[in-house]
C-alpha positions, -999 to 999 in steps of 0.1 A, spaced: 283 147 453 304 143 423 307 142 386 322 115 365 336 118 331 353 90 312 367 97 276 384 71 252 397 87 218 393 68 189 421 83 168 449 78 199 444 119 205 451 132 239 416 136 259 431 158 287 417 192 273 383 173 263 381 158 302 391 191 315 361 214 291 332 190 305 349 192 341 341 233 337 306 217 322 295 201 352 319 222 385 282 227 401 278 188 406 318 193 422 346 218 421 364 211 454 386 186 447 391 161 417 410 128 409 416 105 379 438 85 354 446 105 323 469 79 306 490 66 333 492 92 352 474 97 386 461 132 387 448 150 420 444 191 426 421 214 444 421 239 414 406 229 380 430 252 364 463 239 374 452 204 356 436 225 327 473 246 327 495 213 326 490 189 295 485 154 301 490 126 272 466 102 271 437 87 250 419 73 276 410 91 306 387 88 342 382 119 362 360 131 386 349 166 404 338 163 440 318 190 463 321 196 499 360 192 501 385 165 494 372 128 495 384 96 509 399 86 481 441 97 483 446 75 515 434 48 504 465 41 477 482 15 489 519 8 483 529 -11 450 532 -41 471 501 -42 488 468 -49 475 436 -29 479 422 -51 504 446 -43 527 443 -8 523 408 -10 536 410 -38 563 396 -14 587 363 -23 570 362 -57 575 335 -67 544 339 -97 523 340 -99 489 362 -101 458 399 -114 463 419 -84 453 389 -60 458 385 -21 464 368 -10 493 355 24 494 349 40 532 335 73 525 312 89 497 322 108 465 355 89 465 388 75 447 402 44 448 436 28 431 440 -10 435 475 -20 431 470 -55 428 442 -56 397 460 -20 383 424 -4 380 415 27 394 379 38 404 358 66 416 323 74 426 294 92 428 274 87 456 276 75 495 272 44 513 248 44 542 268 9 554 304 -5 549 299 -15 509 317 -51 501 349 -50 487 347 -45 447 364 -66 421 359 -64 381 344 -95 373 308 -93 363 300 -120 394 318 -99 417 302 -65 401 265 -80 406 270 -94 443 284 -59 452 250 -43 437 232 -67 459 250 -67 486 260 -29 491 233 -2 507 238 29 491 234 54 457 261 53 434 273 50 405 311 39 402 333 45 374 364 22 367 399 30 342 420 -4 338 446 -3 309 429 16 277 393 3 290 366 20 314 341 2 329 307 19 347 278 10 366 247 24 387 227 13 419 201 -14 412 172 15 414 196 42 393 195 72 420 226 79 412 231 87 366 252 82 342 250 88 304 271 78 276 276 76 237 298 82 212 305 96 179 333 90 153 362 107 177 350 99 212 333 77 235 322 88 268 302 87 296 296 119 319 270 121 351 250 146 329 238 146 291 247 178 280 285 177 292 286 150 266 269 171 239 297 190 244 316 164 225 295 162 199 271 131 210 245 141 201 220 115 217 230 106 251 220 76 263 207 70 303 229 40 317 196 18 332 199 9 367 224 -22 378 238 -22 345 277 -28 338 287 -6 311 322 -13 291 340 4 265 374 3 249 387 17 217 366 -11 197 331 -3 209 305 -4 237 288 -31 256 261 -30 280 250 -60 301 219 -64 331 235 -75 363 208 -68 391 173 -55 388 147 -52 410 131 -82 401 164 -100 416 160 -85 443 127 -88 452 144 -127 459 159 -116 490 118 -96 500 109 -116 538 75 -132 535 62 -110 565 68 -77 584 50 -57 610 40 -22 618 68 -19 644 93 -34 617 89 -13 591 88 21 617 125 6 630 135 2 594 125 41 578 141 55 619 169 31 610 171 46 570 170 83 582 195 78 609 221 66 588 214 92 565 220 120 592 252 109 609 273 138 615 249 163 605 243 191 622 215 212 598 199 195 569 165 211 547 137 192 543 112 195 511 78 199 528 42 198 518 23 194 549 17 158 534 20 126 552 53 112 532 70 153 533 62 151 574 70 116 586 100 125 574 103 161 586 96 148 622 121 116 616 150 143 609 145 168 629 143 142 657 180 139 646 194 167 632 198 202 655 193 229 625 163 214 604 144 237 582 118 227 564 111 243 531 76 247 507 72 265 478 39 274 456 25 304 438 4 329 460 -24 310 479 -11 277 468 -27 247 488 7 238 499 17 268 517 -11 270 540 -6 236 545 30 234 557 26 263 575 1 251 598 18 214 602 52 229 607 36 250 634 23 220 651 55 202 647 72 232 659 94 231 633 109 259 613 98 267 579 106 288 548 83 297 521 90 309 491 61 323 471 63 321 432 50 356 416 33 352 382 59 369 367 85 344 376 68 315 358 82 320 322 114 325 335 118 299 359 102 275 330 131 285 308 157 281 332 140 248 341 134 238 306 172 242 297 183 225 333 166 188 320 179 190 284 139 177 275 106 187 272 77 170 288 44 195 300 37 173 330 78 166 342 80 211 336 53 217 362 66 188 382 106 206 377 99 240 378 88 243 413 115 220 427 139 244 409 130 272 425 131 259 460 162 239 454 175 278 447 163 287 480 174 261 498 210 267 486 207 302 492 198 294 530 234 275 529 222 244 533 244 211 514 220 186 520 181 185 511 156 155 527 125 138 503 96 116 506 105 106 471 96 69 464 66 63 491 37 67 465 57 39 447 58 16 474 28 19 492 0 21 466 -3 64 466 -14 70 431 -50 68 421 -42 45 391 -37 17 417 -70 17 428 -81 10 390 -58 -15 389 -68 -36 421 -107 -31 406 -96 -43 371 -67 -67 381 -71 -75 414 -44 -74 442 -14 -96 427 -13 -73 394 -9 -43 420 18 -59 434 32 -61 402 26 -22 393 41 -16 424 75 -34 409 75 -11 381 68 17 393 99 16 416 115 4 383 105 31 361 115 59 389 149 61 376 142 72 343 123 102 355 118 110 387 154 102 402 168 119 372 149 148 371 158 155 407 195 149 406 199 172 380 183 195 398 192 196 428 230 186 418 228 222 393 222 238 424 244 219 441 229 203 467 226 164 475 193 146 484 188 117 503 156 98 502 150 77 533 118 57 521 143 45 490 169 23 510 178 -12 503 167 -24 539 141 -3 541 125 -18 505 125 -51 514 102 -46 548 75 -23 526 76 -45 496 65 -73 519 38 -51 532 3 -72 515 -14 -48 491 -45 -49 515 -25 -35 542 -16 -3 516 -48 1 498 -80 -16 511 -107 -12 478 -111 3 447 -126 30 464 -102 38 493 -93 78 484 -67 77 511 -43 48 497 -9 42 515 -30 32 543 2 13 565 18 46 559 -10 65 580 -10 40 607 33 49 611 24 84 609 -1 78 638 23 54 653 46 87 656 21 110 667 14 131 640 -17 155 637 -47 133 624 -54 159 596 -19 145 583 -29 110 588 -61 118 571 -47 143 543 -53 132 509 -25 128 483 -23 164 456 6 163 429 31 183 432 18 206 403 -12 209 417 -8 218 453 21 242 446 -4 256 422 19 257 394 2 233 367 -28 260 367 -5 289 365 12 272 339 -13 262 313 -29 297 311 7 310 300 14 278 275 
């Protein structure tokens, strides 16, 4: 996990004391280690400080905070004769002649060869491709590359940005008349004055230099639905989400789990824990909340550990406040959908964990939502198909941001198993009639119960209907009696 600033000055000003304020804005999203271009010159320290204590000229600057200890990035600097792809041979991926190849998350990355220097936000489930800075090479590594990021680049006075095709990974940016910017959060760059932030959409090459900003659609997912296969089978698409959590839990040895007791919150409880020695699972809700019950008695059956954390009454204002000030926005429904996830993204770091497991993205993919079935009555089964599409488009712009911000103030990375690349194109090649079988099917996601089955989960999970969030934590009903 890592923060990413960029700053150009549009009055030639140094920005070194500008990059280092919003680097103090956002230390919970990184404060380990950090690395960037202020100028020309190549900075790397463990201790914000010492770059805040020695002056850097400079109007254009990249910098980034990373969490969890020093990232891949310093090794990878190759000599002034080679070029980046020899730094990285070890990889072996194709790509652009001249490329950067980054090996680890949350990393670095100087490329002698083009002069540009990079860093990121996010990790790479796979080898990514090597990257180059020409918008075809930019767009084939956003389609070819299995991961959330978002990857920042500084060559001469010009920075150049872009995000995964579904945007798990933000960034913002704007300007005013001194600055522009882009940070991983909106309120580091109020900091500079912008007043209105603007979220960077997902697979979107952003570029700015002292004359202005540009924007321009690489990859959406309506290219990459080109690449969906025409058929896949139960067994398929089990291999694929075993396949999707594995990668995501190399290495680990204790990871937390967000858990309802639902089908999505426990395929993927039993898919981790099947990997990963110290799983906890964690539920939250006000006293007597459906979801606490709930996960209590799955987690037993599972035999699976679980904390709950019960919110008292007089918590709710507040946690509101706290949560209302955490998203920079207000929205009634996204609040009662935040505040609870706040408070057991506190927990969960409090219980030392780094890294926090979702079913975020199923209800997307496999027909959940009761607006489907309206849909399928009205529309019929191709216009569901079609919902289905932009949904999963749409989930960047609130869900996935609302839970990086989140989770990353509390400093914790999530990973979302149901939302890799591979993983998409086996369930968005699942027929609608295989997710939702009428207007009147209650259940919905039906492929998704037959998997839970297939894995030998407890038929009142396979069978369990689908509550919001802000229901079954009880917290919408709590909430509108104090608002």
């Amino acid at each position: 996990m890592s923060s990413i600033i960029g700053i150009i000055s549009r009055k030639n000003e140094s920005v070194h004391p500008f990059l280092v304020d919003l680097l103090f804005n956002l230390r919970h999203r990184g404060n380990d280690y950090f690395e960037g271009i202020i100028g020309k010159k190549h900075v790397k320290e463990k201790s914000l400080r010492k770059i805040r204590d020695t002056f850097i000229e400079g109007s254009t600057g990249l910098i980034q905070g990373t969490a969890f200890g020093k990232s891949s990035g310093a090794k990878a600097e190759a000599s002034e004769k080679s070029s980046g792809a020899k730094a990285e041979a070890s990889e072996k991926s194709s790509g652009a002649k001249d490329g950067t190849a980054f090996s680890e998350s949350s990393g670095a990355k100087k490329n002698s060869s083009n002069k540009f220097f990079s860093v990121l936000d996010g990790e790479f489930y796979e080898p990514p491709i090597k990257l180059g800075l020409k918008e075809k090479n930019i767009k084939h590594f956003i389609s070819k590359t299995n991961g959330i990021y978002c990857i920042a680049i500084k060559k001469q006075d010009s920075l150049y940005a872009f995000r995964d095709f579904l945007g798990v990974k933000p960034l913002w940016f704007g300007f005013n008349d001194s600055f522009f910017a882009f940070a991983s959060e909106p309120n580091a760059l109020k900091k500079l004055n912008i007043t209105f932030p603007q979220l960077l959409p997902p697979g979107t090459l952003l570029a700015m230099n002292k004359k202005g900003i540009k924007t321009k659609q690489l990859f959406d997912l309506n290219s990459f639905r080109k690449s969906i296969p025409k058929k896949t089978s139960l067994n398929e698409l089990k291999d694929s989400l075993i396949h999707s959590t594995k990668i995501r839990c190399n290495e680990l040895e204790k990871a937390a789990v967000l858990f309802s007791g639902g089908i999505d919150s426990t395929i993927i409880a039993k898919l981790v824990s099947d990997l990963v020695p110290k799983t906890t699972l964690f539920t939250v809700g006000v006293e007597e909340a459906e979801d606490l019950s709930s996960a209590e008695k799955v987690a037993g059956e599972l035999g699976l550990k679980l904390k709950k954390r019960v919110i008292k009454k007089n918590e709710l204002i507040p946690y509101a406040l706290k949560t209302l000030k955490t998203l920079s926005f207000f929205d009634e429904m996204q609040l009662q959908i935040a505040l609870p996830e706040f408070i057991i993204a506190e927990e969960i770091k409090k219980n030392n964990f780094n890294i926090v497991f979702s079913g975020q993205g199923s209800d997307e993919l496999f027909a959940g939502y009761h607006y489907y079935a309206k849909i399928l009555k009205e529309k019929g089964e191709k216009q569901v198909e079609e919902e289905i599409i932009n949904s999963l488009s749409a989930l960047w712009s609130r869900n996935l941001f609302r839970e990086d911000i989140i989770f990353s103030r509390h400093s914790l990375l999530q990973r979302t198993p149901f939302l890799d690349k591979e993983f998409l194109k086996k369930a968005l090649s699942v027929p609608v009639k295989e997710k939702i079988y009428s207007e009147k099917d209650e259940l919905r996601k039906r492929i998704v119960r037959k998997l839970a089955r297939n894995l030998k989960l407890p038929e009142e999970v396979c069978i369990k209907p689908k509550r919001a969030l802000q229901y079954s934590t009880g917290v919408s009903k709590e909430l509108n009696k104090l608002f």
